[in-house]
C-alpha positions in Angstrom: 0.0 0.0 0.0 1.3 3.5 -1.2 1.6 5.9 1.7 -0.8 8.5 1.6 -0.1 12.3 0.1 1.2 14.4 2.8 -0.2 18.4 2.4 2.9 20.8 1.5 3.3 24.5 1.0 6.2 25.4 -1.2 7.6 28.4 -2.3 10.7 30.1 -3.8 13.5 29.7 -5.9 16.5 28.3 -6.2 18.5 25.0 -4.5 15.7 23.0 -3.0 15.3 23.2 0.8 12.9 20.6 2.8 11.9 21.7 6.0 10.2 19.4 9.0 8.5 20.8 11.8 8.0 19.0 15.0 5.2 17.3 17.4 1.9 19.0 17.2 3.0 21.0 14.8 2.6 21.9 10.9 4.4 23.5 7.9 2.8 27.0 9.5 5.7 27.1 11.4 8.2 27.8 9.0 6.4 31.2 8.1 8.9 33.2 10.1 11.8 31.7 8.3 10.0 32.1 4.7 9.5 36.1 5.2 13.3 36.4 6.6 14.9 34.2 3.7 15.0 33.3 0.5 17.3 32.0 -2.3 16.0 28.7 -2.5 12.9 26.1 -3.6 10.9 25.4 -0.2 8.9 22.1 0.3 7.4 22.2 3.9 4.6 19.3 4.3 2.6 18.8 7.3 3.9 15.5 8.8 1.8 12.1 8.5 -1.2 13.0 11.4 -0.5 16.2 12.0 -1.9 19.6 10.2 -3.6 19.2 7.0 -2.2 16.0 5.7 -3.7 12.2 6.3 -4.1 11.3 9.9 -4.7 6.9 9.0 -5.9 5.8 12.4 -4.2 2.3 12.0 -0.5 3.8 11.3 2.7 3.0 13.3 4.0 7.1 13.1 7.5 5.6 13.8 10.6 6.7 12.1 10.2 4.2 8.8 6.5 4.9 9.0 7.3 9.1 8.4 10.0 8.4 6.1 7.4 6.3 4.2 5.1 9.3 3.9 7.8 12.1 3.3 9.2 10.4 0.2 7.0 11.6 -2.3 7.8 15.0 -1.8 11.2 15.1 -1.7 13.6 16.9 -4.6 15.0 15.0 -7.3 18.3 16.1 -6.4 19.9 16.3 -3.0 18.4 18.6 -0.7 19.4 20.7 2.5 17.1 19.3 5.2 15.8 21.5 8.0 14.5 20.1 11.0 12.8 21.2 14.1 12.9 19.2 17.2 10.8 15.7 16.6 11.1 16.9 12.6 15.1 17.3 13.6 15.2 13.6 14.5 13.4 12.5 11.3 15.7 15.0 9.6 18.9 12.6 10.5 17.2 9.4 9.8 16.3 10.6 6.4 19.8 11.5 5.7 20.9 7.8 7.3 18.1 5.9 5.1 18.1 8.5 2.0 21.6 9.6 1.4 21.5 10.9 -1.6 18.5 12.4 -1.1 20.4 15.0 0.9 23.3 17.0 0.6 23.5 18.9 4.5 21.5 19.1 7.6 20.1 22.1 9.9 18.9 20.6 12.9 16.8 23.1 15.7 15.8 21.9 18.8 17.1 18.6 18.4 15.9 16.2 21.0 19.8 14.8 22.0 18.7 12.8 24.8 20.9 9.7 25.3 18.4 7.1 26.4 15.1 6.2 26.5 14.5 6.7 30.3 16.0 9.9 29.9 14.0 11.0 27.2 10.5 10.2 29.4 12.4 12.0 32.0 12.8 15.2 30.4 9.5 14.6 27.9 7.6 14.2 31.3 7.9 18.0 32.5 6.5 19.3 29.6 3.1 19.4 30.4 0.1 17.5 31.9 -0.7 16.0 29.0 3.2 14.6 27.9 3.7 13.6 31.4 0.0 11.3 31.2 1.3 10.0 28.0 5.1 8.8 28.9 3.4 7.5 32.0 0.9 5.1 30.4 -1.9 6.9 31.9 -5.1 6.3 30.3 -6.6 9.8 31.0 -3.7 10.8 28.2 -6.1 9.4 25.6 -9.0 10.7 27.1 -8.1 14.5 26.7 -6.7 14.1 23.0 -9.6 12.5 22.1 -11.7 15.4 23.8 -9.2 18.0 22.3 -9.9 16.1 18.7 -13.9 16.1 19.1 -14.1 19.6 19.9 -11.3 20.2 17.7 -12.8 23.6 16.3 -13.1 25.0 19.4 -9.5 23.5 20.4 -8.3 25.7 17.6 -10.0 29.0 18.4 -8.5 29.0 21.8 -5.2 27.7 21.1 -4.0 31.7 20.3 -5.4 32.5 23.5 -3.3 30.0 25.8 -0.5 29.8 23.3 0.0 34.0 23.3 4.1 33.1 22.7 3.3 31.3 19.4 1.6 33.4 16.1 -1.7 32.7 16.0 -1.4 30.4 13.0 1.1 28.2 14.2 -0.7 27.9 17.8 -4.3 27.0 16.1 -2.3 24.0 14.2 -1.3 22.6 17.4 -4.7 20.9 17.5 -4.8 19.4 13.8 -3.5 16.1 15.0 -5.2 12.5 16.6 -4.4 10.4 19.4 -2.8 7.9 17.5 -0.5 10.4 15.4 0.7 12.2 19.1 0.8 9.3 20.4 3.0 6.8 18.1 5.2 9.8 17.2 6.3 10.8 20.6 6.7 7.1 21.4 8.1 6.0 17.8 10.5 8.7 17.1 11.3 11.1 20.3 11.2 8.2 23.1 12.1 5.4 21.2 14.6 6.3 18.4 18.1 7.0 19.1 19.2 9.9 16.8 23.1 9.7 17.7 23.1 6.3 15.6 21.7 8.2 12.5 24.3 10.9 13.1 27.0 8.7 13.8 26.6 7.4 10.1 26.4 10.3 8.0 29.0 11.8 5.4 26.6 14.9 4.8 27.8 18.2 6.8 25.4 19.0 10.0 25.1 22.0 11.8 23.2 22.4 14.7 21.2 25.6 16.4 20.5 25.3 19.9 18.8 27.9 22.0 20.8 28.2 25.5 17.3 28.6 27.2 15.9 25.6 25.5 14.3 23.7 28.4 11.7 21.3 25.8 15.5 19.5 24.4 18.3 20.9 27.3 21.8 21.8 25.2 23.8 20.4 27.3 22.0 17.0 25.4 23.2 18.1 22.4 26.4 19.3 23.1 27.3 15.4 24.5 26.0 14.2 21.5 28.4 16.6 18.7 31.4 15.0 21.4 29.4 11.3 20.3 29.8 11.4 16.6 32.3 13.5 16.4 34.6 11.1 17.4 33.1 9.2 14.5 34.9 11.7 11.8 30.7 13.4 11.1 31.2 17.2 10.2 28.9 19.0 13.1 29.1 22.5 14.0 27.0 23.8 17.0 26.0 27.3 17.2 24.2 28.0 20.6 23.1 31.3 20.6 20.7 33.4 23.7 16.9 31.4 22.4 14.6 29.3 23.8 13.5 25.5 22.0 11.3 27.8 19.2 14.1 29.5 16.8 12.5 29.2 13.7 9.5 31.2 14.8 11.5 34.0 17.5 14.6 34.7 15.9 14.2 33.6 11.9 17.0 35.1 11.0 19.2 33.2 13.0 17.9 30.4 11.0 18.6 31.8 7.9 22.2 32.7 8.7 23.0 28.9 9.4 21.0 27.9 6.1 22.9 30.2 3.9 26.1 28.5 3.5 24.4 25.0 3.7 22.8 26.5 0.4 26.1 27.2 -1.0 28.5 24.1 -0.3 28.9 22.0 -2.5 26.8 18.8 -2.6 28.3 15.5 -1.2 30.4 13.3 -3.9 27.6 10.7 -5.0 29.0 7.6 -4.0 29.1 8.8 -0.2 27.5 6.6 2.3 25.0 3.5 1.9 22.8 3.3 -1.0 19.7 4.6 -0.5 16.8 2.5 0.6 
């Protein structure tokens, strides 16, 4: 069975650019960035169960399970990959699974956590209803499904208790399901190790880390450029003074690190496994 046609806003010109927003999010969120850059051939789709694309009841949302979904839309050629938090991690396995598919990596927000245990850990304080889901607590499902059926209103208020997000982007945090919040944050942030993607990559990566990022802690991510560095993987980290949501508060931070990722040279063809 084909996977079904994710929604996607594109825009501009120029090298292509595929950008991947994270949990309860959807391609909204890279508005910011669009009106502070440009130079390049944007595809932003709205992950598998979340904004306006499919949300299948029955699907696993794991890492193989998004990948699945994503590859329809991307490039022909190699493209720099932009992730944000959950969408970071899918951004590295993509590179590990697709490699020729893309040519560098700007990761935001990336969700470095070393283990499992520590992931539910830090995943836990981010609010009643992540701390009911890594629990197992029933009353997890209970609200989503509430928040789904009265989805409209969910929506309209979402600007109201999310006054730190743009409307848009805040209203979108309700266009998912149970099962697509649910299997992600257990598929892809809890239960998929992102340093063993990294580890294997011949594609330059630069990571953007807010210092004040409590939702993924730096000092996560700074452990994890020591990791794969040590493999020979070409990371630079740029912390700069920003909390977990760069894209949307400072967009031209974001643009600054994609700039020369648009410029450097793509990765000699025959670099790293075949692709899938």
């Amino acid at each position: 069975m084909s996977a079904p046609a994710l929604f996607a806003r594109t825009w501009g010109q120029g090298p292509p650019v595929v950008l991947l927003h994270g949990l309860g999010a959807s391609s909204r969120y890279w508005e910011p960035l669009a009106e502070a850059s440009s130079g390049y051939a944007a595809v932003a789709p709205d992950l598998l169960g979340f904004g306006r694309s499919p949300k299948p009841p029955c699907a696993s949302y794991d890492v193989a399970c998004h990948l699945e979904a994503l590859a329809p839309l991307l490039p022909a050629g190699a493209a720099v990959v932009v992730g944000h938090s959950t969408g970071a991690i899918l951004a590295a396995a993509l590179a590990a699974a697709r490699p020729r598919s893309v040519a560098a990596l700007l990761l935001l927000g990336l969700p470095a956590f070393a283990d499992e245990a520590t992931a539910r850990r830090e995943v836990g304080r981010l609010g009643l209803l992540a701390r009911l889901t890594v629990d197992g607590n029933p009353l997890a499902r209970t609200l989503c499904i509430a928040m789904c059926r009265l989805r409209p209103l969910a929506t309209a208020i979402a600007p109201v208790l999310m006054r730190d997000l743009p409307p848009s982007i805040a209203a979108d945090g309700a266009l998912h399901t149970w099962a697509s919040y649910h299997r992600t944050l257990e598929g892809v942030v809890l239960g998929h190790r992102v340093a063993d993607d990294l580890g294997a990559l011949a594609v330059p990566v630069t990571l953007l880390h807010g210092e004040r990022d409590t939702t993924a802690p730096v000092h996560y991510v700074r452990a994890l450029t020591d990791e794969v560095g040590v493999a020979g993987v070409r990371t630079e980290l740029h912390v700069v003074d920003g909390d977990h949501h760069l894209a949307v508060r400072q967009p031209s931070a974001v643009a600054r690190a994609l700039a020369p990722l648009l410029r450097a040279p793509p990765s000699s063809p025959g670099q790293g496994a075949p692709d899938a």
